[in-house]
C-alpha positions in Angstrom: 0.0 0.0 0.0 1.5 3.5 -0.9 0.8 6.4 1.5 0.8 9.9 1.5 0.6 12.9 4.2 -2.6 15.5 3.7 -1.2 19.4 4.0 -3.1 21.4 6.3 -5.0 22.4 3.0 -6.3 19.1 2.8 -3.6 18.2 -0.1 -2.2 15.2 -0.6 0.4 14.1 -3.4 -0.6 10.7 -5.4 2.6 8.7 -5.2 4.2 8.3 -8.6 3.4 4.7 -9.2 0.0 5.6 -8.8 -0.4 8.2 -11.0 1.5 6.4 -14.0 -0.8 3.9 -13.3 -4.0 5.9 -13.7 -1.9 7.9 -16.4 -2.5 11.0 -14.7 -0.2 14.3 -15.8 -0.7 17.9 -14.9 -3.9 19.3 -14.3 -5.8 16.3 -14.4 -8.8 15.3 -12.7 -9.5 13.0 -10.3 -12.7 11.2 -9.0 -12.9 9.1 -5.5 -15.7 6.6 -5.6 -16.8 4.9 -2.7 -16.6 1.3 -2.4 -17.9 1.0 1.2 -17.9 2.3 4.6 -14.7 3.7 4.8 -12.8 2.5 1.6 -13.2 4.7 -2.0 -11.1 4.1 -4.9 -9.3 6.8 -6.4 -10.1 7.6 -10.4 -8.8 9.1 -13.3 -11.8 11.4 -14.5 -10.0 11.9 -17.6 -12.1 9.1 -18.9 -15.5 8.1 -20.4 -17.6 7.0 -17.4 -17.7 3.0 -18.5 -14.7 3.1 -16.9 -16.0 3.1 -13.8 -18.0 -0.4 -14.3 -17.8 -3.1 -12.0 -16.6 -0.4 -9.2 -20.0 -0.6 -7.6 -21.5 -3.8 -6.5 -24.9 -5.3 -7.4 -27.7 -5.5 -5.7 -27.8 -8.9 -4.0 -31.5 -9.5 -5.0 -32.7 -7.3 -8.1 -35.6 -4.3 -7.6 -38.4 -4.1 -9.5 -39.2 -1.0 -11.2 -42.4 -1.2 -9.1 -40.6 -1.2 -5.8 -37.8 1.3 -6.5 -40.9 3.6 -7.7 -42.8 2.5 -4.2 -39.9 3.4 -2.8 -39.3 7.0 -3.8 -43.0 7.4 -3.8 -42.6 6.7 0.3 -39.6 8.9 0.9 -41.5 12.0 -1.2 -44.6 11.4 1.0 -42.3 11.5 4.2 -41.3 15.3 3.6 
C-alpha cells in the first residue's frame, strides 16, 4: 500500500506509481468513488464514465421497477 501525508490544505500528493498507473499528468482530474464504509477508490476522471463499471456492487436480490418507484413514492410522502 503507498501512503501519502494530507497538508493542512487538505492536499495530498498521489505517489508516482499511482499516477502512472492511472496515467494521470498535470492538471488532471480525479474522481474518488466509494466502495464501502470507509474504503473509496481513487479515479482518473479523464475518462469516459464506462470506466467506472464493476466499481459498484450489485444489488444482492434485483428491484423491481415497481418497488424502486414504491420506494421513492414513500420517501416523497415522508417530507
Amino acid at each position: 500500500m503507498r501512503t501519502s501525508q494530507m497538508t493542512s490544505k487538505g492536499q495530498v500528493t498521489i505517489p508516482v506509481e499511482i499516477r502512472s498507473a492511472l496515467s494521470l499528468k498535470q492538471g488532471d482530474r480525479v474522481g474518488f468513488v466509494e466502495l464501502e464504509k470507509d474504503a473509496f477508490a481513487i479515479v482518473s476522471a479523464n475518462f469516459p464514465v464506462q470506466r467506472l463499471k464493476g466499481l459498484v456492487r450489485k444489488p444482492r436480490k434485483p428491484v423491481s421497477i415497481e418497488n424502486m418507484n414504491a420506494a421513492i413514492a414513500a420517501r416523497g410522502a415522508g417530507r
